[in-house]
MIPA-958867 format. One record per residue: x, y, z of N, C-alpha, C in turn; residue number from 1. Coordinates in nm, 2 decimals. Example, Ala and Ser with C-alpha at 12.3 -4.5 7.8 and 13.67 -1.06 7.14 Angstrom:
2
     n_X     n_Y     n_Z    ca_X    ca_Y    ca_Z     c_X     c_Y     c_Z  seq
    1.32   -0.57    0.78    1.23   -0.45    0.78    1.32   -0.33    0.78    1
    1.28   -0.22    0.71    1.37   -0.11    0.71    1.29    0.00    0.79    2
***
This chain:
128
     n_X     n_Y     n_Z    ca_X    ca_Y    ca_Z     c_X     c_Y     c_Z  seq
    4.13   -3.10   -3.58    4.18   -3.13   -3.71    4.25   -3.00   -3.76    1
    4.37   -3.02   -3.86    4.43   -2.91   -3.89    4.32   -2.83   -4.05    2
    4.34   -2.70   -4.04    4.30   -2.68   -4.16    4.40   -2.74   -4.29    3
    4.29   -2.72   -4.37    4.34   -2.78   -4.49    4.48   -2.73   -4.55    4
    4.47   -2.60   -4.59    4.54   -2.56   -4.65    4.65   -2.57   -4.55    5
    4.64   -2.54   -4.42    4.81   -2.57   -4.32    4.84   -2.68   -4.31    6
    4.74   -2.79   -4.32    4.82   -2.93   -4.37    4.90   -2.91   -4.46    7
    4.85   -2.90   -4.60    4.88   -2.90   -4.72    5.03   -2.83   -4.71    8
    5.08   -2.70   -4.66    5.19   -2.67   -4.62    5.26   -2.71   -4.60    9
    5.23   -2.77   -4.43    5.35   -2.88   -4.40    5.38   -2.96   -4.46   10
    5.29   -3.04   -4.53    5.38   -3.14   -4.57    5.44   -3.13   -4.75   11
    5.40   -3.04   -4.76    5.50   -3.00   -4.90    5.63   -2.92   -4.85   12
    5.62   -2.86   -4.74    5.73   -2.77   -4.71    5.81   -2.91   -4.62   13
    5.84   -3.03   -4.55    5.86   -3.13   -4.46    5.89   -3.16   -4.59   14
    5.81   -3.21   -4.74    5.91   -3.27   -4.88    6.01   -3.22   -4.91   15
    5.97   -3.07   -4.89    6.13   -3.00   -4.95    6.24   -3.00   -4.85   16
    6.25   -3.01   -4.74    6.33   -3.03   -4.67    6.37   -3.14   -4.61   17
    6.32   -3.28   -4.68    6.35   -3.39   -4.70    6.44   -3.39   -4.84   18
    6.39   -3.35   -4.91    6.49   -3.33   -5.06    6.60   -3.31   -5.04   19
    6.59   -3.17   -4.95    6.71   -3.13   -4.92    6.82   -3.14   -4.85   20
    6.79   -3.28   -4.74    6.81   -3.35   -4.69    6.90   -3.48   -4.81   21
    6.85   -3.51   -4.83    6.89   -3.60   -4.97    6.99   -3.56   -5.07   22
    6.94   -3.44   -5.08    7.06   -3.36   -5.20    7.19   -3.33   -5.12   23
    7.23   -3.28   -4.98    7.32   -3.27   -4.90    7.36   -3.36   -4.90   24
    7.29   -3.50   -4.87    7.35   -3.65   -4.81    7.44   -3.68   -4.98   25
    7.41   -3.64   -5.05    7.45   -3.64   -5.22    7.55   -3.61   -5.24   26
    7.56   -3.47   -5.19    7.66   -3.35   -5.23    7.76   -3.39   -5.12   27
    7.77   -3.49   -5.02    7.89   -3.49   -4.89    7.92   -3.71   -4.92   28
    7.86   -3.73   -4.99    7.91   -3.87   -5.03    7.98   -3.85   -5.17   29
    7.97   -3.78   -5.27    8.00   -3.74   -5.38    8.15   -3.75   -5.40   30
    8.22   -3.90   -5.47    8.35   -3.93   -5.50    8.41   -3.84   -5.60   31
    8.41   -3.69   -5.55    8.44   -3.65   -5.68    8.60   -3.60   -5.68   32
    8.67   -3.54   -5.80    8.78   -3.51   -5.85    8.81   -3.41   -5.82   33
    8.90   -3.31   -5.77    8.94   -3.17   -5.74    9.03   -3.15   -5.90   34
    8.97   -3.03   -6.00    9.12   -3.04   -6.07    9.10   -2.89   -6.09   35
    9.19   -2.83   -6.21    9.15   -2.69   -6.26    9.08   -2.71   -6.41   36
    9.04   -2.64   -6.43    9.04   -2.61   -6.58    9.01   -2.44   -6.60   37
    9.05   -2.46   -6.74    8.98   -2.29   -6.82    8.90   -2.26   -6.89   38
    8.88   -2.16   -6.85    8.72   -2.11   -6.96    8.81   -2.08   -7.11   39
    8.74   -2.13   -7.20    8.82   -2.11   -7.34    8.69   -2.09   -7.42   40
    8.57   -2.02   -7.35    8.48   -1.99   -7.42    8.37   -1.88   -7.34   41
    8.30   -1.81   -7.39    8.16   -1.81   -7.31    8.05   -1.83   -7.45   42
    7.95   -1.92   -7.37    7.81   -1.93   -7.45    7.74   -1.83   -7.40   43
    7.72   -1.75   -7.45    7.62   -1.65   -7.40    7.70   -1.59   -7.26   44
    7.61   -1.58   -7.14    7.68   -1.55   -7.05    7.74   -1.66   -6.96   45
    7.74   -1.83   -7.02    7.76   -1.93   -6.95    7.91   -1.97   -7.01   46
    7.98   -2.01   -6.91    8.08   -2.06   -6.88    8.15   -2.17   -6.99   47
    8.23   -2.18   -7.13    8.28   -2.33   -7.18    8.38   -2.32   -7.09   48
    8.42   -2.48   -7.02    8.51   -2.51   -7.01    8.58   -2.61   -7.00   49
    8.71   -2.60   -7.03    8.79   -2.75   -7.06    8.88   -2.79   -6.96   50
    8.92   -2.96   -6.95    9.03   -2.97   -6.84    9.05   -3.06   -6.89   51
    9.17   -3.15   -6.80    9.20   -3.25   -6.83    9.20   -3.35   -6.76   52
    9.11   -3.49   -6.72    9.12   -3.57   -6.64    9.24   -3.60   -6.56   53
    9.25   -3.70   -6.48    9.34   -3.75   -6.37    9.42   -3.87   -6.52   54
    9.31   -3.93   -6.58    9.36   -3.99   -6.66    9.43   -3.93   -6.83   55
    9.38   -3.79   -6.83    9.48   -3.75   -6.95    9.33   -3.66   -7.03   56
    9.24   -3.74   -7.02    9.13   -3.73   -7.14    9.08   -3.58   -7.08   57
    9.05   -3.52   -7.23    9.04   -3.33   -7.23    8.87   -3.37   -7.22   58
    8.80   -3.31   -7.13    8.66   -3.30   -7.16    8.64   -3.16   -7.18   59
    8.53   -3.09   -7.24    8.51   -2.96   -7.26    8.33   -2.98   -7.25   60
    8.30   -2.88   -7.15    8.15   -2.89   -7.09    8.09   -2.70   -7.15   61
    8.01   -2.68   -7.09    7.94   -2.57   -7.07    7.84   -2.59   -6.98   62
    7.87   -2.48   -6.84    7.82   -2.47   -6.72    7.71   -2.38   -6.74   63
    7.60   -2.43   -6.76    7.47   -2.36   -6.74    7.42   -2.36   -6.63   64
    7.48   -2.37   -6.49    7.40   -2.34   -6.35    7.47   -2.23   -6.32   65
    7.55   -2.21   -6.38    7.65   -2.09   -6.31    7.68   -1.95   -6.39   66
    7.60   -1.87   -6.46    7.64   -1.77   -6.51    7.72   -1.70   -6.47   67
    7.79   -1.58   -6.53    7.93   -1.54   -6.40    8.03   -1.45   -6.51   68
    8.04   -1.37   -6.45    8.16   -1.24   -6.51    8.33   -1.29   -6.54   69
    8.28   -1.43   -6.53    8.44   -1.51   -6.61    8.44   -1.46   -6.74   70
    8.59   -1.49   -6.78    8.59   -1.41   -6.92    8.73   -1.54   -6.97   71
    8.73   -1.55   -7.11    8.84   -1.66   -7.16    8.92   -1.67   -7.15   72
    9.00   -1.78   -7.05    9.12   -1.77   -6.98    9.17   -1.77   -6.90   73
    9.03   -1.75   -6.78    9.01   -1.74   -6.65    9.06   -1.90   -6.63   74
    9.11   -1.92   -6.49    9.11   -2.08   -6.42    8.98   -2.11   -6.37   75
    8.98   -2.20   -6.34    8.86   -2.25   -6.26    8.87   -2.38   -6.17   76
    8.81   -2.37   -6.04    8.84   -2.51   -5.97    8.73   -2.62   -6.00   77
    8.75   -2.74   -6.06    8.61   -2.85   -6.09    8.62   -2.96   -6.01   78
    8.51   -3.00   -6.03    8.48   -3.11   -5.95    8.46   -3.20   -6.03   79
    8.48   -3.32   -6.04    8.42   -3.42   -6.20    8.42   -3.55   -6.09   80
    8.33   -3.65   -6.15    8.28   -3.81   -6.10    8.40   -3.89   -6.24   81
    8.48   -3.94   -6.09    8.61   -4.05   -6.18    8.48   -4.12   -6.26   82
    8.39   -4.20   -6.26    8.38   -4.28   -6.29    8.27   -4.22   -6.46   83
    8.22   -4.08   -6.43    8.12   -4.03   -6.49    8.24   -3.89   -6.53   84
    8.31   -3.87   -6.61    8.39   -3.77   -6.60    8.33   -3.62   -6.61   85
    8.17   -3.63   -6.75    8.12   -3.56   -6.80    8.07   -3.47   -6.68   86
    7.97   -3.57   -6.57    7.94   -3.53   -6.44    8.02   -3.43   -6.38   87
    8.04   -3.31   -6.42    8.12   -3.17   -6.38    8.04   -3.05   -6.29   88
    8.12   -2.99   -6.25    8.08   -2.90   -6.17    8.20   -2.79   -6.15   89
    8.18   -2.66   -6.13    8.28   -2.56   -6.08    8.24   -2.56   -5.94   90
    8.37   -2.57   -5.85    8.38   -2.60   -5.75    8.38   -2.46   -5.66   91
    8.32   -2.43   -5.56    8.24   -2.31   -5.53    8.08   -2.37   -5.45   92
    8.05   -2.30   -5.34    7.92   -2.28   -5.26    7.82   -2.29   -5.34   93
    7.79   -2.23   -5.49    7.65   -2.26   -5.57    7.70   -2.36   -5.63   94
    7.79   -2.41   -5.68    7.80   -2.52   -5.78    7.80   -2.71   -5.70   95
    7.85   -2.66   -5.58    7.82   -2.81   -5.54    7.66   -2.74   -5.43   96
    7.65   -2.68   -5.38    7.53   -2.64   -5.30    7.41   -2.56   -5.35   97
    7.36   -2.54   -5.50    7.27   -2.44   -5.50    7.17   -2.51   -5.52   98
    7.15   -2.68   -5.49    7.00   -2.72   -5.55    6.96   -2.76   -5.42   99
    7.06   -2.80   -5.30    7.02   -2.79   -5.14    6.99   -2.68   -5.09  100
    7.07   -2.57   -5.15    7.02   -2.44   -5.08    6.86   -2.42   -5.10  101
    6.83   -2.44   -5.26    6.77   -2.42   -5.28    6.59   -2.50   -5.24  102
    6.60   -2.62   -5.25    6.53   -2.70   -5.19    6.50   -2.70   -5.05  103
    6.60   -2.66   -4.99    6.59   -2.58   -4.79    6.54   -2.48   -4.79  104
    6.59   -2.35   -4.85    6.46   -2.24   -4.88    6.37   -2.27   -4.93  105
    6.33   -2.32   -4.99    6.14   -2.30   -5.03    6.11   -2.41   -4.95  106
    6.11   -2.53   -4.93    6.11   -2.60   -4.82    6.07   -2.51   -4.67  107
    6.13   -2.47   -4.64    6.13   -2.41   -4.51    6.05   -2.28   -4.46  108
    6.04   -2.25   -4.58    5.93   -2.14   -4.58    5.81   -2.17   -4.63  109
    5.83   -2.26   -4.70    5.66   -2.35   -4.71    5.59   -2.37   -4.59  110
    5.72   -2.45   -4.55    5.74   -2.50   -4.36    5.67   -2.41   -4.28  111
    5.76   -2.31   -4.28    5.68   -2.22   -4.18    5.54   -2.12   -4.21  112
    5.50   -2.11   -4.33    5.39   -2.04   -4.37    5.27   -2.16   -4.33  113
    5.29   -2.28   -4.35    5.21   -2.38   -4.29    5.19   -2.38   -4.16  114
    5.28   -2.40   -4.07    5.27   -2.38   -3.95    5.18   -2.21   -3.92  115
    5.24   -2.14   -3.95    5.13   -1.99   -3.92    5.03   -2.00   -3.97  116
    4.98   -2.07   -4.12    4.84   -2.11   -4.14    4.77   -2.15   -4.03  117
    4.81   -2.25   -3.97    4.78   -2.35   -3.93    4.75   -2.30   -3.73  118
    4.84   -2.24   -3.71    4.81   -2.12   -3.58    4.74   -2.05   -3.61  119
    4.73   -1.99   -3.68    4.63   -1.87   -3.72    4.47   -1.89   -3.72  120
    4.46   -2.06   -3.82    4.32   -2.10   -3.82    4.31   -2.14   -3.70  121
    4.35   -2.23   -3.64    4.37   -2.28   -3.51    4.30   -2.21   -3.37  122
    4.37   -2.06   -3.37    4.35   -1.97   -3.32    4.21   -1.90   -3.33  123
    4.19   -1.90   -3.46    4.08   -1.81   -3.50    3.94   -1.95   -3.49  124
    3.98   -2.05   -3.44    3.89   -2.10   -3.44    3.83   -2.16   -3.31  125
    3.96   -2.12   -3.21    3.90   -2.20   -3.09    3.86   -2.05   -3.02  126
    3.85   -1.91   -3.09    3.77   -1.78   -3.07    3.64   -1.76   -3.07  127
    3.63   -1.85   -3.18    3.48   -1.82   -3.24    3.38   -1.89   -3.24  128
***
């Protein structure tokens, strides 16, 4: 039988990398809109910004996953859901990928700290 706590590993680290599994399958089905828009703001160090749909309508958001040395004026490439327009994103490696990335690393290193638990008791047990 595995020890406890290297169970307990795997299978929270095998959750996160099911998540992250899920959030990919998300991020690569995802009908979304290519357009530009501009920063015509910063909140603090977060991003306002405005565009204009495919259909005309001006949305204006503020990007709180993305802090960033943009400054008022700057372009930006977005991502928006035709159907959900509010549903925005700046288009870029963290903005459609930082919650898979993120869910695959700790995931995976859950992953493997379990597995070495789990060798280690393993080991230390068929010694003694």
């Amino acid at each position: 039988m595995l020890p406890s706590l290297g169970r307990i590993l795997i299978v929270v680290g095998a959750v996160g990398l099911a998540i992250a599994g899920i959030f990919a399958f998300g991020a690569l089905q995802d009908p979304h809109v290519t357009v530009s828009g501009k920063v015509v703001a910063l909140n603090g160090k977060f991003p306002v910004v405005q565009f204009a749909t495919k259909d005309g309508n001006i949305i204006r958001f503020t990007n709180f996953t993305q802090g960033s040395s943009w400054h008022a004026g700057d372009t930006v490439s977005l991502a928006y859901d035709p159907i959900n327009p509010q549903q925005v994103t700046i288009e870029g490696f963290g903005g459609r990928w930082a919650s898979t990335l993120l869910a695959a690393a700790l995931g995976g290193a859950v992953l493997l700290l379990g597995l070495l638990t789990t060798f280690l008791g393993l080991r230390r047990r068929a010694a003694g």
